[in-house]
N, C-alpha and C positions, 0 to 999 in steps of 0.2 A: 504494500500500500504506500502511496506515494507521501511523505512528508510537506505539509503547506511551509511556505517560508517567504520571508522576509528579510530584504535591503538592512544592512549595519553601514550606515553610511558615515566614516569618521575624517573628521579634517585630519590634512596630514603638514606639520607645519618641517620645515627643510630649505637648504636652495637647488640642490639638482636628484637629478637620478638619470641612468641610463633611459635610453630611448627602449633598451631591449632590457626589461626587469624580472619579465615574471618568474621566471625561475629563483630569480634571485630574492625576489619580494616574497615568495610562496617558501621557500629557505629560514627568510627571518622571521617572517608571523606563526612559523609551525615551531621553532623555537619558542617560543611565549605563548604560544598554543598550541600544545599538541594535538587536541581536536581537531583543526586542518587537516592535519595530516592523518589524521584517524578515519574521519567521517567521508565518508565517498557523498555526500551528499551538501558537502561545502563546497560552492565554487567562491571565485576570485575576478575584482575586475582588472583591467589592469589600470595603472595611475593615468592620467592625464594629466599633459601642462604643456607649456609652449616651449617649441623647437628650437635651441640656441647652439648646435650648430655642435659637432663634435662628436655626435652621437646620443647627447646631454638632453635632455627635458629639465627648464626652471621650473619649480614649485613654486607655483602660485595659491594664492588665499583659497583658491576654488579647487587644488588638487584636494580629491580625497582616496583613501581605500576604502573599496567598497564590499565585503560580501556578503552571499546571497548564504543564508543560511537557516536549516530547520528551525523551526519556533521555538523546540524544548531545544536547542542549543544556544539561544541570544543570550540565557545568561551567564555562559560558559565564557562569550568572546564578549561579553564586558569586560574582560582581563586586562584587554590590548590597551585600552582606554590608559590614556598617563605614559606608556610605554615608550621607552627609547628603541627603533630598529635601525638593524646595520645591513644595509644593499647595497652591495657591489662597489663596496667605500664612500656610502650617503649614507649620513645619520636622517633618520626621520623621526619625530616626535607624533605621537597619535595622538589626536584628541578624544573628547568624549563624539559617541557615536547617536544620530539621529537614527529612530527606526523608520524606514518607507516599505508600505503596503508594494506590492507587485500589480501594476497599473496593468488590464488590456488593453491592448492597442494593435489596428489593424495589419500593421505594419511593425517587425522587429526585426532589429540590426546588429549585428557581432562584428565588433573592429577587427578578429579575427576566430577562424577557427582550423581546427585540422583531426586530421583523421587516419589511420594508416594504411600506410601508402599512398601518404596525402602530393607525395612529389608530382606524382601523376594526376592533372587534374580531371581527366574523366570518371578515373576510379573515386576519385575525391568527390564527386556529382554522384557518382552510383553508391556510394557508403553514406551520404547526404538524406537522399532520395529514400533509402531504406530506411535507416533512422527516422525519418518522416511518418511513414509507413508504419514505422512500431510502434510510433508515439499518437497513431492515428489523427496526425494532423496532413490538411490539404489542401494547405496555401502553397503559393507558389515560391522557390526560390532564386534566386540569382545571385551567383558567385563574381565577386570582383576583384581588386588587383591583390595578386601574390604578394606574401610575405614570410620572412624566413627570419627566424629566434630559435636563440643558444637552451638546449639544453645538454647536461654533463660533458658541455665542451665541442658539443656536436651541434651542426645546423638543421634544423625542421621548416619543414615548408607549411604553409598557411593558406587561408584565403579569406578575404574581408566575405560575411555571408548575409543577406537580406530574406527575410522569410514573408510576403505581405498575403490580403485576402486571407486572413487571421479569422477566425468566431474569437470571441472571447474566453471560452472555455481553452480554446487552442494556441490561444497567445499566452496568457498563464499556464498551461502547461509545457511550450516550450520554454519560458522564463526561470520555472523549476525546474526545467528538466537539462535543459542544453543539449547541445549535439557535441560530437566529436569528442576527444578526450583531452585531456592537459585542462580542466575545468580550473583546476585550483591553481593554475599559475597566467590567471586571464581569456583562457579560450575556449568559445563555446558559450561565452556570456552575454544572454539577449536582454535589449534594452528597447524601448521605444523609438521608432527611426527619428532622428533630427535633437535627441537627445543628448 
């Protein structure tokens, strides 16, 4: 049975972070919380902030980490709340976390997702496509521009994914549920398109 869940949306006060985190940001928050790393049913967003060249993302007042986690789990990851994290040689400071409800919306968007065998983008549509199918949702989606992030030192391929012609029932349960896998280190994580 599928667990309901809800956005932990917490300011994250810092000046940089790699462009390519998740690995690393999913590293440091499983350290102060081992639930991350425990629960298959935690995903992760990944940071946002503006592009200053380097590879580098500035932390701004609007970065936050975001994740989507089971109900009886919010107050396990109050922990993080106060905490000092260390990624990829950026101290980040967490704040306290706002709770947001999981909005439908007809249209949801993943800055990236992937899949295995994701290097292949057809097999990448046909592992999509199924997923879809299990999750018995049947909107339609459309895969956009390739992207490739470090994990254990090694590169993964990605792709920005759009899922629209949502029910509501189907937009929340792709929001719980996500596609593809690496959920906990950004991907696979659907949001509202324009959000």
């Amino acid at each position: 049975m599928d667990r309901p869940k809800v956005d932990l949306d917490f300011r994250l006060v810092g000046r940089t972070l790699p462009v390519d985190h998740g690995f690393a940001l999913y590293g440091a928050v499983s350290k102060v919380l081992p639930e991350v790393h425990e629960d298959k049913d935690i995903g992760m967003k990944l940071v946002r902030g503006r592009y200053i060249g380097q590879g580098r993302l500035d932390i701004s007042p609007f970065s936050r980490l975001v994740l989507r986690v089971p109900l009886d789990r919010v107050r396990a990851c109050l922990v993080l709340a106060g905490k000092s994290l260390e990624v990829a040689e950026s101290r980040l400071k967490v704040g306290v976390p706002a709770t947001r409800a999981l909005v439908p919306a007809a249209c949801l968007h993943s800055a990236l997702a992937t899949t295995r065998n994701g290097h292949d983008r057809s097999r990448f549509e046909e592992e999509i496509s199924r997923q879809l199918e299990a999750l018995e949702i049947r909107g339609d989606f459309r895969v956009g521009r390739r992207r490739t992030f470090g994990v254990h030192g090694k590169q993964v391929v990605g792709y920005e994914l759009l899922v629209d012609r949502l029910s509501a029932g189907e937009s929340v349960r792709l929001q719980e549920r996500g596609l593809g896998g690496r959920r906990k280190m950004g991907c696979g994580f659907f949001e509202p398109c324009g959000r």
